[in-house]
N, C-alpha and C positions, 0 to 999 in steps of 0.2 A: 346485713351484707346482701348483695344483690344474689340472685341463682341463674339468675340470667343471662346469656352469652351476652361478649359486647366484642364488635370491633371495632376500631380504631382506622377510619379511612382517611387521607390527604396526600392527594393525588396531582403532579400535575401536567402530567399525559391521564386526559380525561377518559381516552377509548374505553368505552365498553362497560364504563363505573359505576352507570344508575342499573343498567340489568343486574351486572354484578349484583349490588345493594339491594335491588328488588328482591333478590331468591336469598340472601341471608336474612332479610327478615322472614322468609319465607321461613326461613331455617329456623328461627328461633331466636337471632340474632339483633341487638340492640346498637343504633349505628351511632356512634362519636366524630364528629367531624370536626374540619379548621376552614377558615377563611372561605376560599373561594368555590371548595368541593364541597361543605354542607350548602352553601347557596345552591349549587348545580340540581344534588339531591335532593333539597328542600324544594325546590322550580318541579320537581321531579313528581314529587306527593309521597316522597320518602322522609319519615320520620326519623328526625335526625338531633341529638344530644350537643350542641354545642360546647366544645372545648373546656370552656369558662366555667361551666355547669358543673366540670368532674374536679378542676381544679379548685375552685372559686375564688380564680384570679383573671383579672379582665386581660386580654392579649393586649401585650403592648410593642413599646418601641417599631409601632409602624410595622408589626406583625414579626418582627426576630423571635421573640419569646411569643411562643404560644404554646408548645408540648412540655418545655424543661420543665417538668414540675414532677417533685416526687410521687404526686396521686397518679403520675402517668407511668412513669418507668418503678415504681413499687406495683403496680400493678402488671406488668409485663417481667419483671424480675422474678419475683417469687413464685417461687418452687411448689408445685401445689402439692406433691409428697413431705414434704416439710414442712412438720404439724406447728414449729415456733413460726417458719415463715406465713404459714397464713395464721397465728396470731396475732403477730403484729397490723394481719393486716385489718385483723376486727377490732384490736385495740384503738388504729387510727382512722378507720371506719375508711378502709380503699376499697376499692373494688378492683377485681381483678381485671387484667382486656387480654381476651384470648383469640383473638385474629389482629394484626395489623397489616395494612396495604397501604403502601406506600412509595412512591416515585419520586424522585428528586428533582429537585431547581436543575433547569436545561442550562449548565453550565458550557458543556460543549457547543451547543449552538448557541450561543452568547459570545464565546471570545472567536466563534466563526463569521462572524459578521464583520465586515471592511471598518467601520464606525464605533467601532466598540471601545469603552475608553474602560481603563484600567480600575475605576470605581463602579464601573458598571457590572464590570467582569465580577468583580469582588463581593459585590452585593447580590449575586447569583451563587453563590458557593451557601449552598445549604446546612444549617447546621444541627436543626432539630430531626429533620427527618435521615440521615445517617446514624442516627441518634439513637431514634425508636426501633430502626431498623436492627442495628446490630444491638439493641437489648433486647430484642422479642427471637432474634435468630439464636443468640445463647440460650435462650432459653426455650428450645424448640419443642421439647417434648410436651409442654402445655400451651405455646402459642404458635398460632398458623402466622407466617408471615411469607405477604405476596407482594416482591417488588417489580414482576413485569406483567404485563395485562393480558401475556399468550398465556399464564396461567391458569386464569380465571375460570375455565371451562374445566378442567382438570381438577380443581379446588371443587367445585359443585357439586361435579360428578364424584368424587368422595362423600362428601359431605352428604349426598342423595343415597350413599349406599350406607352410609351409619357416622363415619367420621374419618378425618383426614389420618390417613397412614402413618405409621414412624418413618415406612422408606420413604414417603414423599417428603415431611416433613424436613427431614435429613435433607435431600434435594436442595429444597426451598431455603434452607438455612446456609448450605453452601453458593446459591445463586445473589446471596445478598452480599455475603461475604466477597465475590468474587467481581459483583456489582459496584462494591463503593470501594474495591483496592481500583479499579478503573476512575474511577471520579477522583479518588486521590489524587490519581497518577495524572489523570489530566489537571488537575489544581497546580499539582508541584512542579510540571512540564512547565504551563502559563509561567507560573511564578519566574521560575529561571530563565525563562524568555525573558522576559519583562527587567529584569537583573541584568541579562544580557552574562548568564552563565552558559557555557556550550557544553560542558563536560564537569556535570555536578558531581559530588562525591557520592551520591546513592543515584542511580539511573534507573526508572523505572519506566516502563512502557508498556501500552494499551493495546492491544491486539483482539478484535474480534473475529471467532468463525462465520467464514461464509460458506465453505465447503468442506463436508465431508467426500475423501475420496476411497477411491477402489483401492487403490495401491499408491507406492511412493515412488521413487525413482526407481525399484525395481516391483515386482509379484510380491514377493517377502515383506518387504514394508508397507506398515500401518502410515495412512498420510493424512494431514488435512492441510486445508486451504485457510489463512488468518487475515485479514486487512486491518490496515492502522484507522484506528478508531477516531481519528480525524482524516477527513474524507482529504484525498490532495487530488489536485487537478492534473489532466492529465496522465494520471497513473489507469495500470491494466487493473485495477477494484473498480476503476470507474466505466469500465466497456460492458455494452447491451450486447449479449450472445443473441445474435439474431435467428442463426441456423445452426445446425450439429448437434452432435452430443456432447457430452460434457467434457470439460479441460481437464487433462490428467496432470499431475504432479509436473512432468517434465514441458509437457502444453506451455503451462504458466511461466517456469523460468525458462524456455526458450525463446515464450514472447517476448518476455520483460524485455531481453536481451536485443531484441528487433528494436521494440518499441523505444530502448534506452538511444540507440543509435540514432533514429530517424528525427530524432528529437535535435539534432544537430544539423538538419538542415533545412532551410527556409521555401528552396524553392521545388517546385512538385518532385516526389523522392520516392523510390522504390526499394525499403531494406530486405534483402530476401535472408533468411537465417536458419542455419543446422547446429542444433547442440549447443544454443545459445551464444554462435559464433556467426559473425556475416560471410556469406559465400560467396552476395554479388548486392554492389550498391549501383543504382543508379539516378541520374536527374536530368528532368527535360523541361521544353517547354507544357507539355500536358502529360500526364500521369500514366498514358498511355505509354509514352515516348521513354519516359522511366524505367515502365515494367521491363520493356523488352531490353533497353539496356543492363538492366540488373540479372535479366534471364541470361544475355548472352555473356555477360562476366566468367559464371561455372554454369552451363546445361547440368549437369551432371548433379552435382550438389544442390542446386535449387529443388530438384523433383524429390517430394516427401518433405519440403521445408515449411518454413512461415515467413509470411509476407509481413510486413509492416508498411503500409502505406499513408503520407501525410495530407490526402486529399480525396475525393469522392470517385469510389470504382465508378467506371460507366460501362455499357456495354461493349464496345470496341474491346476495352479492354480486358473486363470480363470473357468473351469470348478466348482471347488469347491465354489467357489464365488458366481455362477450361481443358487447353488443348495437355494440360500434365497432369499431376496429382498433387496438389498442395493442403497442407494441412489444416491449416489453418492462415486467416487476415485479417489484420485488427487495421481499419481506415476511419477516416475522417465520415464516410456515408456509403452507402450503395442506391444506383438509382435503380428504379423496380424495374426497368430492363436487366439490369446487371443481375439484381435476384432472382429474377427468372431464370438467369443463365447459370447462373453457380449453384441454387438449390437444386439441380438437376446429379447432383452429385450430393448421395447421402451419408460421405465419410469428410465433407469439409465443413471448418465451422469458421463463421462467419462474425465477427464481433465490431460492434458501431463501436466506435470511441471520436466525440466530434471536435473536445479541447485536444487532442492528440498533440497538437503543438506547444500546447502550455510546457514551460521551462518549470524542472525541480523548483521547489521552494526552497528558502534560503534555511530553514531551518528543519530542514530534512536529515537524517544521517546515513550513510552508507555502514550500514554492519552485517560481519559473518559468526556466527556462530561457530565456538571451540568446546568441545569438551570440558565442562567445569569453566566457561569464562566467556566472554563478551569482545570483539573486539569492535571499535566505533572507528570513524572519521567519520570528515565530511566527503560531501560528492566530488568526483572531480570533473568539476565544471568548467577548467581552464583550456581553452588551442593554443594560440599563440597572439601575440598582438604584433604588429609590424614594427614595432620599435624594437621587439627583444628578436627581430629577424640577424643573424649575420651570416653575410655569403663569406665562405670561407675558401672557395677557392676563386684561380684567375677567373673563368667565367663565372657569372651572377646568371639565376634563370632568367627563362623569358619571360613575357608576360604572359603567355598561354604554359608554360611549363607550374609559374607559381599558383596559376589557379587551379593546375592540377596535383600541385601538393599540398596547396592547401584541405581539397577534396579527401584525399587519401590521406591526410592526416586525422582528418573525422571521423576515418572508418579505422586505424590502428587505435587507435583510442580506446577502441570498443572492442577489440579485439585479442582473444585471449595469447597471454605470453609466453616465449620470445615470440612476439610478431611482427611482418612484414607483408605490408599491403603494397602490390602496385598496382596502375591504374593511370585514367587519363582525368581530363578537368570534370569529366561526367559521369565515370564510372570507376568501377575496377578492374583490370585484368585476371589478377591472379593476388589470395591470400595465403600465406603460411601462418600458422596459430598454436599455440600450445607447445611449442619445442622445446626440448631442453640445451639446446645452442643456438647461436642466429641464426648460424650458414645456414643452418639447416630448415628453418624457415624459411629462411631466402631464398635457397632453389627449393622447395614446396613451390613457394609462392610464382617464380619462375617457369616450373614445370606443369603448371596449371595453369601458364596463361599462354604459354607454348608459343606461337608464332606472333600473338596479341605484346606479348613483353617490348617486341623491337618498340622505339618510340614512347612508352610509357614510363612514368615516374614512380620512384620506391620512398614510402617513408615505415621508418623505423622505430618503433615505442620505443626505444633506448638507446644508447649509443653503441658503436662498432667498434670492440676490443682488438679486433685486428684488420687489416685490409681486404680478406677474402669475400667480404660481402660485395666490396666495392669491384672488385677482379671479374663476381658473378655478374653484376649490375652491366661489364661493359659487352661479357660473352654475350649476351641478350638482347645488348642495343638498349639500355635504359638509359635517358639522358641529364636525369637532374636525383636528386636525394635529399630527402628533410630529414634528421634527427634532431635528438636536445643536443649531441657532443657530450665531452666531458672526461673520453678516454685519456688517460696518459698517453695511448699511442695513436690520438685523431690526427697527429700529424703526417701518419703512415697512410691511413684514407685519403686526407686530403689530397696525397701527393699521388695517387694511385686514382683518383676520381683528375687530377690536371691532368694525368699520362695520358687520359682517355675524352679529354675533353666534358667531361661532365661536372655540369653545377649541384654543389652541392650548400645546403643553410642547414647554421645551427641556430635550433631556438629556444636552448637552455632548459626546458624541462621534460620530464621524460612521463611514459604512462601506461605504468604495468598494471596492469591487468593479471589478478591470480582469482 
């Protein structure tokens, strides 16, 4: 029997693998390789044990089988306190391996690629190296097993001081464990993709930390920050903090909340947002022309907000920006005049996001967490289409009235419920959000836009149970209304929006927001 340490390395994030390898033989350590990582180390002047050699069975099938062999996992199994377990294993003349390092087939970046076809995908799903991994991590107390390569310094520097810890150990063993329920989870995602299941009977999902934070949504709470471990385009995991300090708990879901919005419009956009709710939307011909209309929407509400912008800060506008306190703005770019101008304030922070336009993926879900449970859908990615338009009263809008409900239909959407945006073809006037009645939105949203209401259009996430909304719409001078309808009594609106001459459409669906 061997007395000789041995690991077991096959690798295929290479980082770092031959120093590694250098300082275990350093250590005393005998190195066993596969395929393409003993070539590496071998190129290296690292002596290296071929696979073949412990088994003495040639790799086949085009390299599938190379570890499954009892020489390898009887050797990572047993117990070396159990005086039968290492009998057997001098009966069957094993040797033990008491380090393995190990990285998996880049599964993820394989079925991330546009061209990637479904045998391709599949012939990346590793099966020996989840293999070795979870037999050398059950068996921690006598086998080191490293499956990320920020380890590797850490492993050393034990090793340099006598020998790898039980609490590291322990670590290590739950890092693999935690590592390939994630490669599951991406495996059984694909799969049901590919099946074209949406809502499988076991749901599992991938999440990695990007941040640890200070607090949660309030001082008392323990927080951190997780992104989905398929990178999506578009999304706030994918924004370069360029300036500030770090994003707090609420930072993140109040961007989201900008960034969800702005995401609905094509042409240059200004989403300004409080408490993950919009306070003032606007759109121009240049970005600049935007800001200021989204400012003028609420003055008030915008100062201490976040910005969402779908196109590149410039100075002009920058400047204007400067003249409040914003908290934060996630844009398309900043030109280095603009940075000039806004790093001069050392409480905003600045975050590039340049696909900012990119639309959800289709195989995205919208979920909230319940106590003891899950709840899923998908996004709601629908406005309305002009066919499911119907003008339901004598007047029909005009054509500058429906492209301002169309507008402010973008921004109810987004907007937490009962809500009621009005607004013109370019911006908003005035939102009500979060109500536990309409009306009561509706003058919010009225008494916010105060002399701005005359002339401006309301659209409603949901339909109007009774007439008083439309009664407020005429005290204000509102002259057109979009909902989905649907009340039993939309007949009482309707006839309440004729008395007053206002157009009003229904477009069949509604969009609450909780």
């Amino acid at each position: 029997m061997n007395q000789k340490k041995r690991a077991l390395v096959s690798v295929t994030d290479k980082t770092g693998i031959v120093e590694f390898c250098q300082y275990l033989v350093e250590y005393g350590y005998e190195i066993i390789s596969t395929g393409g990582t003993a070539r590496v180390l071998s190129e290296a002047g690292i002596p290296v044990i071929g696979i073949s050699e412990i088994t003495g069975f040639p790799e086949c099938l085009d390299g599938r089988v190379k570890t499954l062999h009892p020489f390898v996992h009887a050797g990572l199994l047993a117990m070396r306190s159990n005086p039968e377990h290492m009998k057997t294993l001098e009966e069957l003349g094993i040797g033990t391996i008491d380090m393995v390092v190990v990285n998996l087939y880049q599964f993820k970046e394989t079925i991330q690629r546009k061209d990637v076809t479904f045998e391709e995908a599949v012939e990346n799903i590793d099966i020996g190296g989840p293999t070795m991994l979870r037999a050398a991590a059950k068996n921690y107390q006598d086998v080191v097993v490293v499956i990320d390569p920020n380890d590797y310094e850490r492993v050393l520097c034990e090793l340099a001081a006598g020998q790898v810890s039980l609490e590291f150990r322990k670590y290590l063993q739950y890092k693999v464990f935690a590592n390939t329920a994630v490669y599951d989870s991406l495996i059984s995602n694909y799969l049901a993709d590919q099946l074209g299941v949406k809502y499988p009977e076991i749901a599992t999902f991938a999440y990695r930390k990007t941040q640890e934070m200070r607090y949660g949504e309030n001082p008392h709470q323990r927080a951190a920050f997780y992104t989905d471990e398929i990178s999506r385009p578009g999304s706030l995991s994918r924004a370069k903090q360029l300036w500030g300090k770090e994003l707090s708990y609420n930072n993140i879901n109040d961007t989201n909340g900008a960034l969800e919005l702005v995401k609905e419009f094509d042409e240059p956009t200004v989403v300004a947002c409080k408490h993950a709710n919009p306070c003032g939307v606007g759109s121009g011909e240049t970005i600049y022309e935007a800001y200021c209309k989204a400012y003028e929407s609420d003055p008030v509400s915008v100062f201490g907000g976040i910005l969402a912008i779908n196109g590149v800060v410039d100075a002009r506008t920058a400047e204007e920006i400067s003249k409040i306190f914003i908290e934060i703005i996630v844009a398309v770019g900043f030109t280095p005049e603009a940075m000039e101008i806004l790093t001069r304030k050392k409480n905003i922070r600045l975050l590039e996001l340049p696909d900012i336009r990119e639309k959800r993926e289709g195989d995205a879900y919208d979920m909230k967490k319940v106590y003891g449970g899950l709840l899923i859908q998908e996004y709601d990615n629908t406005l309305f289409d002009d066919a499911d338009v119907k003008v339901v009263t004598k007047r029909a809008p005009t054509e500058e009235e429906m492209k301002a409900l169309r507008f402010n239909w973008k921004v109810v959407k987004h907007t937490k419920s009962n809500a009621i945006v009005i607004g013109n073809e370019d911006r908003t006037t005035g939102i009500g959000m979060g109500q536990t009645n309409r009306i009561w939105a509706a003058q919010q949203a009225i008494a916010h836009a105060g002399d701005k209401a005359k002339g401006s259009v309301m659209a409603s996430d949901a339909f109007f149970p009774f007439p008083d909304c439309v009664e407020e719409c005429a005290k204000a001078g509102i002259t057109a209304i979009i909902q989905p309808g649907g009340s039993k009594n939309d007949q009482l609106s309707i006839d309440e929006c004729d008395k007053h001459d206002i157009a009003m459409i229904f477009v069949g669906a509604r969009h609450f927001k909780h």
